[in-house]
C-alpha positions, 0 to 999 in steps of 0.5 A: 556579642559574640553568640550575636554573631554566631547567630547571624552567621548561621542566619545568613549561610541559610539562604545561601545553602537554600539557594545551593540546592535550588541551584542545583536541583535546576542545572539537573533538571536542565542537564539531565533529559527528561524521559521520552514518551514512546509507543511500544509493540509486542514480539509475539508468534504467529503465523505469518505471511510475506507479502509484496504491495503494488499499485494496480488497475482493475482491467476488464477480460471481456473487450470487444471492438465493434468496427464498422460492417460496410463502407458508409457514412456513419451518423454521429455518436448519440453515447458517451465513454461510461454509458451502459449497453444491452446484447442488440442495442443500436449504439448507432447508424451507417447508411450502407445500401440506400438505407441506415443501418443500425450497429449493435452492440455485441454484448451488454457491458459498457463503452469503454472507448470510443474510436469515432465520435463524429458525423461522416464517411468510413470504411469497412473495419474501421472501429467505432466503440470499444465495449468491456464486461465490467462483471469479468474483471481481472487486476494488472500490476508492475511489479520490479523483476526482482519481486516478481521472480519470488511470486508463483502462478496461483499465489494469493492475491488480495485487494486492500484498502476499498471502501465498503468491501472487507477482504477481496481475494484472487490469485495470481493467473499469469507472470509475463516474461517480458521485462521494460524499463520504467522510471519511479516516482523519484526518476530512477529507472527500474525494471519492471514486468506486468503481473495478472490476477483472477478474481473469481469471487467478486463482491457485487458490491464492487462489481456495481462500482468499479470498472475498467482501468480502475485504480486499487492496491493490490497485495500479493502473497510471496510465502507463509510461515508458520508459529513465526516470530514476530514484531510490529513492521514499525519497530525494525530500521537499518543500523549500517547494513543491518535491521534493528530494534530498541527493546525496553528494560529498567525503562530505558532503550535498548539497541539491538541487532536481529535477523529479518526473514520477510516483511509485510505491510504490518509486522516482520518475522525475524529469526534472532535477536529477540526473545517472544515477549519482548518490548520493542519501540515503534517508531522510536524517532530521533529522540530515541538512543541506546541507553535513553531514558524512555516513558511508556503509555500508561 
């Protein structure tokens, strides 16, 4: 009877000791957080570019206002705002002297603007179209003055993100002198100035296409570095008032402090802090904390 009961005992403690282990092996995997899958970039070297993006219009060099030759009646504009013109074209009429009298266009381009659509009396000087050049083409962006004092005339100057054309090079021609106040997106008031560039290489490609006050991004050169170190822009943030990374090592992540010389659309070059070849987290997110357990794409 008793080894009965020994047996029954050691029967019974064995599903309580089964039950134990499943018990513990969920609150671990219930408190211990499972790894966060990352995406990781390399610190390399390199040469590097700093550079400053800006909303630009593609503005024509080439303008011409045809204003009226004589007091007259002038007929009605037959054109339209985006029609083309040849040198000599009649673009309309004025009955001047018993008779009409064509007014031509002074070049061939197209009519940007048209000052007087309609039918009736004008005077002498008083304008009628506007006609720009859309092969001579130049860029104008605003730029906050404090980026604008770090550019220089001649500075590389780059259109980005147009479709169908690889790389758009030009140079900055002119820095006004002249600031304004205008208010960003957000409604805060910001110092501005107007920035010009040359662009003597136009593909035809994009001259057939675009035109007058066309909308591009505009990227411009502020300095060069060469055999820089650096890191994807997507791996640095602000830590209180300075820049971080999270490195990886022994598959968690890592807070570290570096020092940033310059900042581009696509990487950072950075003084401190890293060591070439290092891991750094892109776009680490909010998951991501000093000593997190972390997962890399296989």
């Amino acid at each position: 009877i008793r080894d009965v009961a020994v047996t029954g005992v050691q029967t019974c403690a064995l599903p309580i000791s089964i039950g134990a282990i499943a018990l513990g092996i969920l609150f671990y995997l219930i408190l211990v957080p499972r790894p966060v899958a990352v995406e990781t970039g390399q610190v390399s070297r390199g040469d590097f570019f700093e550079t400053i993006l800006a909303d630009g219009i593609l503005r024509s060099k080439e303008k011409y206002t045809v204003p009226a030759f004589a007091d007259g009646d002038i007929k009605r504009m037959p054109l339209k705002v985006g029609d083309p013109v040849k040198r000599g074209q009649p673009i309309t009429e004025l009955y001047w002297d018993i008779k009409y009298v064509p007014v031509k266009a002074p070049i061939e381009g197209i009519i940007s603007k048209i000052y007087r659509e309609s039918a009736g009396p004008i005077r002498r000087g008083e304008p009628i179209v506007e006609i720009i050049d859309p092969k001579q083409l130049e860029v104008i962006a605003e730029l906050l003055t404090t980026d604008a004092v770090r550019l220089r005339e001649g500075a590389p100057v780059e259109l980005m993100n147009w479709p169908g054309v690889e790389r758009i090079k030009g140079t900055v021609s002119r820095i006004s002198k002249a600031g304004f106040v205008k208010p960003s997106a957000l409604g805060v008031e910001e110092e501005r100035t107007e920035v010009t560039a040359d662009l003597p290489h136009l593909p035809s490609e994009l001259a057939a296409k675009a035109g007058n006050t066309f909308h591009v991004d505009v990227s411009f050169q502020i300095s060069e570095t060469r055999n820089a170190l650096k890191i994807p822009i997507g791996a640095i943030f602000r830590d209180g008032s300075s820049w971080a990374v999270y490195t990886v090592a022994s598959d968690q992540a890592v807070l570290k402090h570096v020092e940033i010389n310059g900042k581009n659309s696509r990487e950072a070059s950075i003084s401190s802090g890293l060591g070439e070849g290092e891991l750094v987290i892109i776009y680490p997110g909010d998951l991501v904390k000093h000593g997190s357990r972390v997962r890399l794409p296989k």
